[in-house]
C-alpha positions as CSV (number, residue, x, y, z in Angstrom):
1,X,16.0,-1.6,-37.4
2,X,14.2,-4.9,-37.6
3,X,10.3,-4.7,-38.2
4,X,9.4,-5.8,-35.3
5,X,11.7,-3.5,-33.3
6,X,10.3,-0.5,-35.3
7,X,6.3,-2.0,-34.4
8,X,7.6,-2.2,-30.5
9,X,9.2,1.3,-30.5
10,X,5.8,2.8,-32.3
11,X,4.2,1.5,-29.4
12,X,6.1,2.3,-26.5
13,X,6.3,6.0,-28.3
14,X,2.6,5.9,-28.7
15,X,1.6,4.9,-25.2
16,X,3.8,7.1,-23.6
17,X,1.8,10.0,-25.3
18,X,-1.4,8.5,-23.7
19,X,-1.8,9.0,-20.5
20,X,-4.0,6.0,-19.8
21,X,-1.7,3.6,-21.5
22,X,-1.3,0.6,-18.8
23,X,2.0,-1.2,-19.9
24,X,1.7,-4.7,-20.4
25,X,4.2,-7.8,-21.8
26,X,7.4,-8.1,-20.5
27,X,9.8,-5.2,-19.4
28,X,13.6,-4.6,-18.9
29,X,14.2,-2.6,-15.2
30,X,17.2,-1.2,-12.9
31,X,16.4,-3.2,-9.6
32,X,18.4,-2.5,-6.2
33,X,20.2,-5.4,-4.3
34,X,21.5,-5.7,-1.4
35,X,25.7,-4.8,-0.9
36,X,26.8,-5.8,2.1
37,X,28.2,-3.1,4.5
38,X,32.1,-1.6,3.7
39,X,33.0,-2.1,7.1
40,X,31.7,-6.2,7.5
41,X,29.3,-5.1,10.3
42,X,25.6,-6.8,10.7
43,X,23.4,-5.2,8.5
44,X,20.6,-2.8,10.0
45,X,18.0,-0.5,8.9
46,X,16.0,2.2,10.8
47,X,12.1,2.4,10.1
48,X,12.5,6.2,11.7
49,X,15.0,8.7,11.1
50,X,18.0,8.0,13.2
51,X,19.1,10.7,15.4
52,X,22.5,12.1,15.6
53,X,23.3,12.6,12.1
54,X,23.0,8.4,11.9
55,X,22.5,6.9,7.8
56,X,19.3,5.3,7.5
57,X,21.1,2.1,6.9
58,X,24.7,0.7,7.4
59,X,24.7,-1.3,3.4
60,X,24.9,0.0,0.3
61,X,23.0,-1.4,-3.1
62,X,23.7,-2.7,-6.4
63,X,21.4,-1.7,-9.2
64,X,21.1,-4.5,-12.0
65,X,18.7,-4.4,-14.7
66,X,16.7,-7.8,-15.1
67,X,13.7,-8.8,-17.3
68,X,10.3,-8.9,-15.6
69,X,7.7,-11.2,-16.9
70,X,4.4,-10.5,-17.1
71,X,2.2,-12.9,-15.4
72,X,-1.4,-11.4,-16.5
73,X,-3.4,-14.0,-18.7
74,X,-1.7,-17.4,-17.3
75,X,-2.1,-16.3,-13.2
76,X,-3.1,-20.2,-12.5
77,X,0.8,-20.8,-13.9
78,X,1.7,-19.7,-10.4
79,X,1.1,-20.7,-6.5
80,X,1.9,-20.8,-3.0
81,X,3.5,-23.7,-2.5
82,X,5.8,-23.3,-5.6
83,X,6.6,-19.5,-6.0
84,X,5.1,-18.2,-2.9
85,X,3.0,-15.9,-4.8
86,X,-0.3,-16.0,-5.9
87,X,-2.8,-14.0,-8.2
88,X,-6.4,-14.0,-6.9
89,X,-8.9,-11.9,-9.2
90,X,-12.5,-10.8,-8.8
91,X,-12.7,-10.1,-5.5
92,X,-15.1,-7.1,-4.1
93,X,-14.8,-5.1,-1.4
94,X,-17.0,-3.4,0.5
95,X,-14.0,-0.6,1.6
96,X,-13.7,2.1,-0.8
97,X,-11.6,5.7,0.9
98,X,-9.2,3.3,3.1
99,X,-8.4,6.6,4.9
100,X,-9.3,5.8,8.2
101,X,-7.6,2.5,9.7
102,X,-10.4,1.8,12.2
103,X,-12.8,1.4,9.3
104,X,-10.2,-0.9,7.4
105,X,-9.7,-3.1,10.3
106,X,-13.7,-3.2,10.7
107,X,-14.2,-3.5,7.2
108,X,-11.7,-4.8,5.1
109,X,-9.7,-7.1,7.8
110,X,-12.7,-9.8,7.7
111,X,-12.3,-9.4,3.9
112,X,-8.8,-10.5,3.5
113,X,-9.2,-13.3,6.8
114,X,-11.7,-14.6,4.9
115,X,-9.8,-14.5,1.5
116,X,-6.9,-16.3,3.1
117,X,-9.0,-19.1,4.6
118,X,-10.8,-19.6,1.3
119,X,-7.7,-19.7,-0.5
120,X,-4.5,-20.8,1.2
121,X,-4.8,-25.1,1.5
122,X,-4.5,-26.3,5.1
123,X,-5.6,-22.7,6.8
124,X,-7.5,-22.8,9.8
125,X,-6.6,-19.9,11.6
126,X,-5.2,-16.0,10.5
127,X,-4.7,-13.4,12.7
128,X,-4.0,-10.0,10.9
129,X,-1.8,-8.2,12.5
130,X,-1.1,-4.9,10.7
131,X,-1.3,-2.6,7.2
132,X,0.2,-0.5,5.2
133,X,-0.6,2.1,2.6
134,X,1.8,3.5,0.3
135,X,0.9,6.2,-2.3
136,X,3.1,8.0,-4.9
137,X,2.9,11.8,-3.5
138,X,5.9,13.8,-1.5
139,X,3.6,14.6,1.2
140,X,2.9,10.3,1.9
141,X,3.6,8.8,5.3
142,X,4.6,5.7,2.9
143,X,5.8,5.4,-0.7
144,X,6.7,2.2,-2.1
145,X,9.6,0.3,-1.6
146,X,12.5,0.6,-4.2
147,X,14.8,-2.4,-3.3
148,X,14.1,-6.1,-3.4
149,X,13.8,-7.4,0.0
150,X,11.7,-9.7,2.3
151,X,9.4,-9.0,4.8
152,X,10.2,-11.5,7.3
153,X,12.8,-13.8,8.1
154,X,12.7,-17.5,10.3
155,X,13.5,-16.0,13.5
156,X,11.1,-12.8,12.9
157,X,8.1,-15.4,12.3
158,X,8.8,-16.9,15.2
159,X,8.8,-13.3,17.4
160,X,5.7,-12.4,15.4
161,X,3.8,-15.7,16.4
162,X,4.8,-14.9,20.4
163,X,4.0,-11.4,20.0
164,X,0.3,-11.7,18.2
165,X,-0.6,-15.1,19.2
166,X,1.0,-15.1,23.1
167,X,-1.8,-17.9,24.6
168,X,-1.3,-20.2,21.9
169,X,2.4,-19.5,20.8
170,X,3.7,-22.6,22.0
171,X,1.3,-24.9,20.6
172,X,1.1,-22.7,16.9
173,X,4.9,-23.0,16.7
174,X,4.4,-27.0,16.5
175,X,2.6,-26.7,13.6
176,X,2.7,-25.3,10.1
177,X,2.5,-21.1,10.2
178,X,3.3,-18.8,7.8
179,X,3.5,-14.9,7.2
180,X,1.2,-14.1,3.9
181,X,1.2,-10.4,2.6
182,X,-2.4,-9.4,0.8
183,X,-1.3,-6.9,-1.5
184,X,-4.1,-4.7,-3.7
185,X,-4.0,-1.6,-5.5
186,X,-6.8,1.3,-4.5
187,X,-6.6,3.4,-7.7
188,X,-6.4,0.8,-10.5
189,X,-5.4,0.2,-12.9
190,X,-1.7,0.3,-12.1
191,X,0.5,2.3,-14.3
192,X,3.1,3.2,-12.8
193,X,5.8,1.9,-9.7
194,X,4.7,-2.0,-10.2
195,X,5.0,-4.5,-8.1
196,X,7.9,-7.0,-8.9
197,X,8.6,-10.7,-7.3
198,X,10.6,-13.1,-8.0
199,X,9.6,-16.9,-7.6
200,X,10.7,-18.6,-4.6
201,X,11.6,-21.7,-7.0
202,X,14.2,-19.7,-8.5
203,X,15.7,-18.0,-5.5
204,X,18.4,-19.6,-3.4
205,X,18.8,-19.3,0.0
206,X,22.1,-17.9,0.0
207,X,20.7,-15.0,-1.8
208,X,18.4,-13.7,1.2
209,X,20.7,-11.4,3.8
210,X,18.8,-10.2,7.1
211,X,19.1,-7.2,8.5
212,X,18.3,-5.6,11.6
213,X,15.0,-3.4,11.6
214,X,15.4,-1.3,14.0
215,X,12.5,0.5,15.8
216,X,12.3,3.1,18.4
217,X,11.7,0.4,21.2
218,X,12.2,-2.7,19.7
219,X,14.7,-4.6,16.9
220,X,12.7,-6.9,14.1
221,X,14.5,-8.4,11.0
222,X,14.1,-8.7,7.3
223,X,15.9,-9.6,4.9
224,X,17.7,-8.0,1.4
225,X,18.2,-10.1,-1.4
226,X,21.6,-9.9,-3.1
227,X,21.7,-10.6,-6.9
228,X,21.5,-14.0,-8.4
229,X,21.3,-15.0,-12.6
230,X,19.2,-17.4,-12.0
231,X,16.2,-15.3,-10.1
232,X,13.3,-15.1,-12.4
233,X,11.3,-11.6,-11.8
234,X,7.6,-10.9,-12.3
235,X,4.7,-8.4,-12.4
236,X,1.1,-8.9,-13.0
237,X,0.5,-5.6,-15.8
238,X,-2.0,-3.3,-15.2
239,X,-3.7,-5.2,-11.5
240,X,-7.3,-3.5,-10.6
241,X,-8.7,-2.7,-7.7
242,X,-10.4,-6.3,-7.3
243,X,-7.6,-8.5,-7.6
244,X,-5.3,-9.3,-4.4
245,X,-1.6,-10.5,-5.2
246,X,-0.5,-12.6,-1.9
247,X,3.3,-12.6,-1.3
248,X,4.5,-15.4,1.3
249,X,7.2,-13.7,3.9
250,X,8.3,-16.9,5.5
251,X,6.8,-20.9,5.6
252,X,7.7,-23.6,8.5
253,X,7.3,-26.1,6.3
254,X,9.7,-27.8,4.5
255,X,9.8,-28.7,0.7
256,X,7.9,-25.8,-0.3
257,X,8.4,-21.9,-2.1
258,X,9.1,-20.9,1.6
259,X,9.3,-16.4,0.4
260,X,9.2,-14.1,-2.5
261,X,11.8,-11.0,-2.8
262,X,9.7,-8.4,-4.2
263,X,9.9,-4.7,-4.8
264,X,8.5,-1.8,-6.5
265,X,10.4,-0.6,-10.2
266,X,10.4,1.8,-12.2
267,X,8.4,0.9,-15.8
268,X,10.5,2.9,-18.1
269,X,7.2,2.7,-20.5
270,X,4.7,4.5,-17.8
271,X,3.4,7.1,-19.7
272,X,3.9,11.0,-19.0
273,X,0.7,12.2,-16.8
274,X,-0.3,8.3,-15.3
275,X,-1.3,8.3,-11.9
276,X,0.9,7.6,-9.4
277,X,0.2,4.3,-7.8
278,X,-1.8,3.7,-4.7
279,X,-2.0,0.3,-2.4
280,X,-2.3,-1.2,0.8
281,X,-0.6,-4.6,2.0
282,X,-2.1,-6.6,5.0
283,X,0.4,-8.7,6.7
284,X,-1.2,-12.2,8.4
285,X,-0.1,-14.7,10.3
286,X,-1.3,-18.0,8.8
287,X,-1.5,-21.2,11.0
288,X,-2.1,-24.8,9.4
């Protein structure tokens, strides 16, 4: 064993007998893709149990282990336009429980408009139009996602424009809108169940499937993510409570990182007793 194999393996030993070791550098992970369905149907997903003994969902998945990069230390490598990611850092907030979502609309929703206008070149209008909160406990309504996927798709925009923006849909659609995730952890720093992405330069579009998601009174789409070599993955290691990661679903325009497949992983150095990991995502609608 080579010496620095030995100094790597002393580490990962070491931190994995600390329980606030935050893993950092990059990692090797098992990721799921998207495999299409056996039969050759469309592909669908229901957000609530199916009844009738129904599967969740009609595809399958292929687990591949790729390298994720860690982007902590050169965040200003990465942007919008290019990866459709972005890391933003040392930004306060004055929401601290986010267990009620009244008080996160009233509280933190101006935060993250406000974030987006300062930040995203060209916005002059976002309208937030809902959240999520995932945390790493058996009894959470959410936990986070395990399978590289999309939020949105081109057609799904479109709906999401008409359905949040009805007055002004027609005139929005002629311009430049986008979909922009603002994704923050609320117990950093993060441990454990990262956040992977993969740069929107380095994904083709072949590689995005969408599927049906299908809710009790109405049918959106996203979109899986099948398995391409040339997808490069990152993470930003150990992200605190005051830096926001934004993840673009979907871009009109053309010429630019248009979405970033992302998904939670497993970090096979997390160390025994870390926290499980807490976050919320607020998905806007981003015009101009």
């Amino acid at each position: 064993m080579s010496t620095t194999t030995e100094s790597l393996t002393s580490t990962i030993l070491k931190g994995q007998n600390d329980p606030s070791y935050v893993p950092r550098g990059p990692v090797k992970s098992k990721l799921n893709f998207f495999q299409d369905p056996a039969d050759g149907s469309k592909p669908h997903n229901y957000v609530e149990k199916p009844s009738g003994g129904q599967p969740q969902r009609n595809y399958g998945q292929n687990e591949i282990e790729v390298e994720l990069n860690d982007i902590r230390d050169r965040e200003s490598d990465f942007w919008l336009d290019k990866d459709a990611f972005q890391a933003i850092k040392g930004i306060p907030s004055e929401e601290k429980d986010f267990t009620d979502d009244e008080h996160i609309k009233n509280t933190y929703y101006p935060e993250v408009e406000k974030l987006l206008l300062d930040h995203v070149p060209g916005a002059h209008k976002v309208t937030l139009f809902d959240h999520t909160i995932r945390r790493s406990n058996p009894d959470a309504p959410r936990a986070p996602v395990t399978r590289v996927h999309v939020d949105q798709t081109v057609r799904s925009t479109e709906w999401r424009v008409n359905l949040h923006n009805p007055e002004e849909a027609e005139e929005l659609l002629k311009g430049r809108y986008r979909i922009i995730n603002v994704w923050r952890p609320l117990n950093g720093p993060v441990q454990a169940s990262p956040l992977g992405f993969a740069s929107a330069d380095s994904t083709e579009d072949h590689d995005l499937v969408p599927v049906e998601h299908r809710y009790p009174h109405r049918t959106g789409e996203t979109a899986a993510v099948r398995y391409n070599k040339g997808q490069q993955f990152y993470y930003w290691s150990g992200m605190m409570n005051d830096e926001r990661l934004l993840l673009k679903c979907y871009d009109s325009q053309d010429g630019v990182g248009q979405r970033v497949p992302h998904t939670a992983f497993v970090d096979p150095r997390t160390p025994e007793g870390a926290r499980g990991r807490e976050s919320i995502e607020v998905r806007a609608l981003v015009y101009g």
